[in-house]
C-alpha positions in Angstrom: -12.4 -19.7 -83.4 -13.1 -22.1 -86.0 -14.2 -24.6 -83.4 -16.2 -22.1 -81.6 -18.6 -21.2 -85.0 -18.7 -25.3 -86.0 -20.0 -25.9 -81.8 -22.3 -22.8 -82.2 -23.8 -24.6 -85.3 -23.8 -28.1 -84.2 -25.6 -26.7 -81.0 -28.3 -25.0 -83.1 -28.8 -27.7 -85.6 -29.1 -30.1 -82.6 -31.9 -27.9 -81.5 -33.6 -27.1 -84.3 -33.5 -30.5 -86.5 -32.4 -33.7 -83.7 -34.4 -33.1 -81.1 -37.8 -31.6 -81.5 -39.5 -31.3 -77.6 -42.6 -33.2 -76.1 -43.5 -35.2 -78.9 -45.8 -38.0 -78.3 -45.3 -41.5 -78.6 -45.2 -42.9 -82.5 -45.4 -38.9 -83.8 -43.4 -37.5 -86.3 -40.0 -35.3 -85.4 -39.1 -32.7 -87.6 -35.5 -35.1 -88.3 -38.2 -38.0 -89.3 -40.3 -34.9 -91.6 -36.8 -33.7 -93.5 -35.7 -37.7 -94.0 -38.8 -38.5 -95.5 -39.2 -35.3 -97.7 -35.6 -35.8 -99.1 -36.3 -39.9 -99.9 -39.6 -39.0 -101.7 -39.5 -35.3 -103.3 -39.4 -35.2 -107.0 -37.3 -32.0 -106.8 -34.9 -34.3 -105.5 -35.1 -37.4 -107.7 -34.8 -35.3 -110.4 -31.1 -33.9 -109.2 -29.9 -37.0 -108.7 -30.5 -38.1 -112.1 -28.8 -34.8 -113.0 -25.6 -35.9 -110.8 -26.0 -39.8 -112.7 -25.8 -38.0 -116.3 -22.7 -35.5 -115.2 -21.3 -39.2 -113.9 -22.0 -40.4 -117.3 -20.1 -37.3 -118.8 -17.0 -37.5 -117.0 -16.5 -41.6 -117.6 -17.2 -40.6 -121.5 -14.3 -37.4 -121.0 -12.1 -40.0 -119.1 -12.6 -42.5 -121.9 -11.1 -40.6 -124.3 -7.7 -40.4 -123.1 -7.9 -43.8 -123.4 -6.8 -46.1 -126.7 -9.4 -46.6 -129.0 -9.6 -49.9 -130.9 -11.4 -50.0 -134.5 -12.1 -53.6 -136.4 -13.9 -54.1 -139.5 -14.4 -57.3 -142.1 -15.3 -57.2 -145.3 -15.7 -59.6 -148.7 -15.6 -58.1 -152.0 -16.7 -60.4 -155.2 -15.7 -59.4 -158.9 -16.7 -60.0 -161.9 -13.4 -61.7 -163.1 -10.0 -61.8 -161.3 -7.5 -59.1 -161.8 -4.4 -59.7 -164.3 -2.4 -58.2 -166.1 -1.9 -59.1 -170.1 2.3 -58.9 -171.1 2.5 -58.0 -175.0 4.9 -60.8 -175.8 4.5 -62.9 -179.3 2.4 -65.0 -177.0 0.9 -62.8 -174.8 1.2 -64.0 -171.4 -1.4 -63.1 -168.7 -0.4 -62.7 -164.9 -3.4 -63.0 -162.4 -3.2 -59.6 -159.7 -5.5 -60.7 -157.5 -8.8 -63.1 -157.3 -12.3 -62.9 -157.7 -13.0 -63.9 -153.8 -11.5 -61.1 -151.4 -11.8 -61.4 -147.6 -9.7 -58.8 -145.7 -10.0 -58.5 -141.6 -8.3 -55.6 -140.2 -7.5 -54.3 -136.4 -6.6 -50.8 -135.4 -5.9 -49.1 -132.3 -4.7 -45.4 -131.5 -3.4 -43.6 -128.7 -3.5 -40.2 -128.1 0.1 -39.4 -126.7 -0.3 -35.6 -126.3 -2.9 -32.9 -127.2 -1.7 -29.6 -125.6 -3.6 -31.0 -122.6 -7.4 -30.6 -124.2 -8.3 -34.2 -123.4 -6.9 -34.1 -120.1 -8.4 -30.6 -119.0 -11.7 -31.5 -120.5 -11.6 -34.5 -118.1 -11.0 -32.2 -115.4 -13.8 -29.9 -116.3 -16.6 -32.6 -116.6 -15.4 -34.0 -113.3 -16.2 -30.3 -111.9 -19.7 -30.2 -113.5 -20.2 -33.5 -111.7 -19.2 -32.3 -108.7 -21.1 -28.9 -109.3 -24.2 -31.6 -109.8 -23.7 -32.6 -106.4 -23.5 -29.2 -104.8 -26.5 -28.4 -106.2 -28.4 -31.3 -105.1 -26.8 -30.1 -101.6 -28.6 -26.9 -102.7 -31.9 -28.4 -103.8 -31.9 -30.2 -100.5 -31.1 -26.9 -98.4 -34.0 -25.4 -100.0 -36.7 -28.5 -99.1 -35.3 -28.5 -95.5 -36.4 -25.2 -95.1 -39.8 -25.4 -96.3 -40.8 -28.6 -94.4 -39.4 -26.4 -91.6 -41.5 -23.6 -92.0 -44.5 -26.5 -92.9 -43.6 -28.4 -89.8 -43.6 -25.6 -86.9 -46.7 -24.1 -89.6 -48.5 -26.6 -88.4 -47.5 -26.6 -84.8 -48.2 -23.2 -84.7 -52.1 -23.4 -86.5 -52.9 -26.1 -84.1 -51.8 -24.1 -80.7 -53.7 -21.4 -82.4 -57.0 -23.5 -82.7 -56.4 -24.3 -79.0 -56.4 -20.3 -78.2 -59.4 -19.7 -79.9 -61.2 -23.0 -77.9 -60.1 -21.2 -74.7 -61.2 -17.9 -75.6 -64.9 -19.3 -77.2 -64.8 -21.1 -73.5 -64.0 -18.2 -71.4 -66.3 -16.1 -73.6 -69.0 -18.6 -73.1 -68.5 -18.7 -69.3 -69.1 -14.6 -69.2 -71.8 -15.1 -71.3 -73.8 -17.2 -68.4 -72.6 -14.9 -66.1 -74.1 -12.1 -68.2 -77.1 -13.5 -68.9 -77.7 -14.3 -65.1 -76.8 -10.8 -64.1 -79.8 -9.7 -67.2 -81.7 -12.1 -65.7 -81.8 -10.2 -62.0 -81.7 -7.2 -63.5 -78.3 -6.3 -62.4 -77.1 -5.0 -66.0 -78.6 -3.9 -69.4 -79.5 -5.4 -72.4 -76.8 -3.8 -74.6 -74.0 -5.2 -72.0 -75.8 -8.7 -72.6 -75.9 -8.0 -76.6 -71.9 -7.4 -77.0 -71.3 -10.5 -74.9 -73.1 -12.6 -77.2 -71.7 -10.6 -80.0 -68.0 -11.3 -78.5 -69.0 -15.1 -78.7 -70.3 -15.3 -82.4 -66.7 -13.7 -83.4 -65.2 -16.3 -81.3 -66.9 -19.0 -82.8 -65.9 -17.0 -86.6 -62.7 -17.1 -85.1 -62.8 -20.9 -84.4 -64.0 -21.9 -87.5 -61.2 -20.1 -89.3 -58.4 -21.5 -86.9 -59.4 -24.7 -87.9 -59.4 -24.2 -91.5 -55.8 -22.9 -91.2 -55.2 -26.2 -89.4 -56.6 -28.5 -92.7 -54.5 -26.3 -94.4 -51.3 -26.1 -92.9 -51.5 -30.0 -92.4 -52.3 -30.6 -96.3 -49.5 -28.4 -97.0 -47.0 -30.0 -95.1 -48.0 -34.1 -96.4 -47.8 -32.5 -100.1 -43.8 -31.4 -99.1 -43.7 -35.0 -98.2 -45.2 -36.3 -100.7 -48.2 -37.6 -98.8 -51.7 -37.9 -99.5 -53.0 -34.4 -98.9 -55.6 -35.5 -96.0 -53.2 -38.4 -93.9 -53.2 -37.8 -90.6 -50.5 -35.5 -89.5 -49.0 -36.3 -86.1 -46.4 -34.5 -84.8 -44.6 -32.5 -81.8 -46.8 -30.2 -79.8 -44.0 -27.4 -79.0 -41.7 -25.8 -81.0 -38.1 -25.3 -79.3 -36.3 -22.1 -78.9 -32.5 -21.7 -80.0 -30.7 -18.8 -79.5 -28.0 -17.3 -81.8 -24.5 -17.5 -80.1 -22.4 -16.3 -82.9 -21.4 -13.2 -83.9 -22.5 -12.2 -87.4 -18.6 -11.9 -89.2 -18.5 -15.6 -88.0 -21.9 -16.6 -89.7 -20.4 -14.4 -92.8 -17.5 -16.5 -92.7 -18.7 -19.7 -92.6 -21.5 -18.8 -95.4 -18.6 -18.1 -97.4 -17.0 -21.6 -96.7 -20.0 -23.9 -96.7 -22.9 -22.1 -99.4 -23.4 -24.6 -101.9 -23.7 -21.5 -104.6 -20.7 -20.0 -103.8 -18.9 -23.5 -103.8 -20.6 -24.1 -107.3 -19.0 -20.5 -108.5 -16.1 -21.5 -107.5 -16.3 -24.7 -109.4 -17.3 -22.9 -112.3 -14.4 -20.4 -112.2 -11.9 -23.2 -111.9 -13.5 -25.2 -115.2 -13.0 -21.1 -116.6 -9.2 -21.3 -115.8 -9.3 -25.0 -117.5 -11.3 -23.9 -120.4 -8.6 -21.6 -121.0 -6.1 -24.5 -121.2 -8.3 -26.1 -123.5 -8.6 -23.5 -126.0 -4.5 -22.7 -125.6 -4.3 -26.5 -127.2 -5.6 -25.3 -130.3 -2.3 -23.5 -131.2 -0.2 -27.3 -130.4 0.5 -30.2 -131.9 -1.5 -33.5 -131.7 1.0 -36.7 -131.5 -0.8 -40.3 -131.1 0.5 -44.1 -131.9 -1.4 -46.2 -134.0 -1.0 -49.8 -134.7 -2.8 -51.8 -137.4 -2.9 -55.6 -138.4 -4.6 -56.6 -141.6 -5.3 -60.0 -142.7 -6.8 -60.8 -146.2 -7.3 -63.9 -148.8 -9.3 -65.7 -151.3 -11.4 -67.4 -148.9 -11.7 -67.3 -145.3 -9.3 -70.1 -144.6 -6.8 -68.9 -147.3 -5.0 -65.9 -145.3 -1.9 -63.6 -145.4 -1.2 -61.3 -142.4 0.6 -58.3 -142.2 0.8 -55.7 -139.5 2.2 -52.1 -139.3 3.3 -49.1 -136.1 3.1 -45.9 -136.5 3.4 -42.8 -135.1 1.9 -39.5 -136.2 2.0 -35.6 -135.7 -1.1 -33.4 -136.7 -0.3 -29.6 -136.2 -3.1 -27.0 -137.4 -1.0 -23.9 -138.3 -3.7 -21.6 -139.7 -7.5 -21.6 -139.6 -8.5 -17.9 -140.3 -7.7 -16.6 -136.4 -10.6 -19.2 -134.9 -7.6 -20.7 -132.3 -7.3 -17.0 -131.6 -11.2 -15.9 -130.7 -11.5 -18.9 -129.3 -8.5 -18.3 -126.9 -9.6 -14.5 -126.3 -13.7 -16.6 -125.8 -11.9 -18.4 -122.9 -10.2 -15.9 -121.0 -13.7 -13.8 -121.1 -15.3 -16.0 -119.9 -13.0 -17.1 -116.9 -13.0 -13.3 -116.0 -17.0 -13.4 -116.1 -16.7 -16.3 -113.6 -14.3 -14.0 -111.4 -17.0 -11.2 -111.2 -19.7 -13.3 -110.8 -17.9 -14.9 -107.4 -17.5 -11.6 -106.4 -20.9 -10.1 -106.9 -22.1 -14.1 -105.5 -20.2 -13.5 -102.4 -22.1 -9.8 -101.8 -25.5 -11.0 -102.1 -24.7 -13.9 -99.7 -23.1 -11.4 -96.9 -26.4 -9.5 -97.5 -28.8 -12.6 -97.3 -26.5 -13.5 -93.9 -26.8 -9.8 -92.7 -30.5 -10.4 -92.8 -31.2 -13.7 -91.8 -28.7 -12.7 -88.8 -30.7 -9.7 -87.9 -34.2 -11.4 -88.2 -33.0 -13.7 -86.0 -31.9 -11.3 -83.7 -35.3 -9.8 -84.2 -37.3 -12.5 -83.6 -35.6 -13.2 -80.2 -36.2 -9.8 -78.8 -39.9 -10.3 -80.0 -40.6 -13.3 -78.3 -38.9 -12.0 -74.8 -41.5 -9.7 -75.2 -44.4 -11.8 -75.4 -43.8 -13.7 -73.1 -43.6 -10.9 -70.7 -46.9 -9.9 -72.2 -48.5 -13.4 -71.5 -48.1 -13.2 -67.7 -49.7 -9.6 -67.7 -52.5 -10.1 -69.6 -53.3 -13.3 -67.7 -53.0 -11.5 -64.7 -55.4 -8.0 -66.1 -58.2 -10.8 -67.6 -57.7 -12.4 -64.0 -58.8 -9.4 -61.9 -61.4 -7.9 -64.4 -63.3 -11.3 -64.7 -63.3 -11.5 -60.4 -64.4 -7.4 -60.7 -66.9 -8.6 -62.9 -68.7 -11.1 -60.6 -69.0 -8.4 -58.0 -70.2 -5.9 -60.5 -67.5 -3.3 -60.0 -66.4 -3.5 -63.8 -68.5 -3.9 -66.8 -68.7 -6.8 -69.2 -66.8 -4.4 -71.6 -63.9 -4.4 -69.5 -63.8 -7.9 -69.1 -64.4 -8.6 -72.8 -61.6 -6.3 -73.7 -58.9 -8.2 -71.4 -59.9 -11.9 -72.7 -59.0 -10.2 -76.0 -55.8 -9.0 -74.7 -55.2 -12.3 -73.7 -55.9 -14.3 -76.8 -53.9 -11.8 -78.9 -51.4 -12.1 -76.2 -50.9 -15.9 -76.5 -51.1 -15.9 -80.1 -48.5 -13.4 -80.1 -46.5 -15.9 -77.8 -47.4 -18.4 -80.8 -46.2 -16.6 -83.6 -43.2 -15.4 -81.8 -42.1 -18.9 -81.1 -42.9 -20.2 -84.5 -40.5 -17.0 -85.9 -37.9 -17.2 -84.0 -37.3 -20.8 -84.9 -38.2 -20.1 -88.7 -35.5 -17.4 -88.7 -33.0 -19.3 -87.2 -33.6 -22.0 -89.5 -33.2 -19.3 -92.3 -30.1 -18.3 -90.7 -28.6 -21.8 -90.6 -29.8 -21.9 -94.4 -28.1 -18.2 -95.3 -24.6 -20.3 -94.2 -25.4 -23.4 -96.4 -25.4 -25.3 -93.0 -28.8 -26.6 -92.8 
């Protein structure tokens, strides 16, 4: 089954994002729209410098199960060398040191064990990096289905504006008819008056479709970061997928691919390590230290001397702070549990709906295009009735109507039905 859901996907993604239909020579396909968007969106920029600094963290985490090494020189001067005065009948004095002091010293330190905090904390900056990268993955879903929408937005403004050219044209051509009928005296003035009222809303109707145009176009070059008025040149159709999977399998492969889910479950994982962590608070520290010193009167002057050790550091009371913070962890991992749980719920919903829409949005364009045909076919037969005067100009006025809302019905339908799937495909994390 599992190869059935990944071939339904692959199929619809195919449709949707590889291969947009009739594009013309040197356009832009919606594959060439999302690569572009993802190279230059600052949205996106900005998560990958998120994922460099959790990089940053975990080499930093890593580096301190590593052994440290500490040097340091110095030179002290006194005032008079050190001695010692022996209260004999003569005293004698015995020199203790010198006024020159030079001293050189090298340390280094392993940590041998910790209760497993250095090690776990590792592990849970390695998780926040890869939690970094999910939600770049996330970031990326999210602009993907905006230049979507942006992308067929425009497709669908534009075949607009060419519905409202045709139906100013057709409008137009029963206006001469009209106003040759007037002419002979074949109908009234008031027939004549709403046929040239029909055309002024056309041309209203015209000079709004090509506004939504500017702005559909400016919309989509700002989602890729373009200069808001470069020309925008892309395919002329949107394609239709249909949803071949049933919605437990879209369900299930939300649950295995959503980059928020797969962040939770990060998260709980680092809960379950933070509770190691704060465990290591009630065990001993061990770590190996070795240190070589060399000192003298002058820098060529020397005596060496070197020294191994090994130490154990064990906190055995600290006012019950190892204890709340213990208790603080295991909180907090159970918090992670119930927020995967009430995660997965919304995402079943968010599926449920996008699965349903979909489902909606096919059923709504099998209608329209059903519609298409008939209203064609009534403007058809009331224009012909109309040049041999057996129907009014209302009649025919009403059925070029018809048709334009019918074919921007057809439009919007389209343009839906590949939004929603695209929102589907997004619900799963697959987009």
């Amino acid at each position: 089954m599992r190869n059935t859901i990944r071939s339904a996907i692959a199929l619809a993604v195919s449709v949707l994002i590889m291969a947009p239909v009739d594009c013309k020579a040197g356009s832009m396909t919606l594959e060439d729209a999302l690569r572009v968007a993802l190279e230059n969106n600052p949205q996106i920029k900005a998560q990958d410098q998120e994922v460099s600094i959790k990089e940053m963290e975990e080499r930093s985490q890593l580096a301190r199960m590593l052994p440290s090494a500490d040097v340091s020189y110095g030179y002290v001067r006194l005032n008079e060398a050190p001695s010692i005065t022996v209260p004999l009948a003569e005293p004698l004095t015995i020199p203790m040191g010198t006024k020159d002091n030079y001293e050189l010293s090298l340390q280094a330190k392993q940590v041998l064990f910790a209760g497993g905090a250095l090690y776990n904390a590792y592990l849970v900056s390695k998780n926040e990096r890869h939690a970094s990268m999910i939600e770049r993955e996330r970031a990326s879903r999210q602009l993907k289905l905006q230049v979507i929408d942006a992308y067929y937005g425009v497709i669908k403004a534009r075949q607009m504006l060419e519905v409202a050219k045709s139906s100013m044209a057709s409008v137009k051509s029963l206006l001469d008819m009209s106003q040759a009928f007037f002419d002979q005296g074949m109908i009234p003035k008031n027939n004549l008056l709403e046929a040239q009222v029909r055309y002024a809303e056309t041309e209203q109707g015209l000079i709004t479709a090509e506004n939504a145009v500017r702005i559909a176009e400016t919309g989509f070059n700002l989602l890729l970061a373009r200069a808001p008025s470069e020309e925008v040149s892309i395919a002329e159709e949107i394609p239709v997928a249909k949803v071949d999977m049933t919605l437990e399998q879209a369900i299930e492969q939300a649950f295995e691919n959503r980059q928020e889910i797969r962040v939770a479950k990060t998260q709980l994982d680092s809960a379950h390590k933070g509770v190691t962590i704060a465990r290591s608070r009630f065990m001993p520290n061990v770590a190996a230290t070795y240190t070589y010193t060399r000192s003298g009167e002058d820098p060529d002057v020397e005596e060496d001397s070197w020294k191994v050790g090994l130490g154990l550091s064990w906190n055995l009371f600290e006012g019950g702070a190892g204890v709340w913070g213990y208790n603080k962890a295991s909180y907090t991992r159970a918090k992670a549990e119930y927020l995967l749980e009430s995660l997965k719920n919304m995402v079943t919903l968010e599926v449920k709906s996008a699965y349903l829409n979909t489902l909606e949005a096919q059923a709504r364009l099998k209608v329209a295009e059903r519609a298409i045909d008939q209203a064609q076919e009534n403007f058809r037969i009331e224009k012909e009735r109309y040049s041999f005067q057996v129907s009014t100009s209302t009649d025919v006025l009403r059925a070029e109507t018809l048709l334009a809302q019918a074919r921007n019905n057809l439009i919007s339908a389209r343009a839906d039905q590949a939004k929603a799937m695209a929102s589907l495909l997004a619900s799963m994390g697959t987009l």
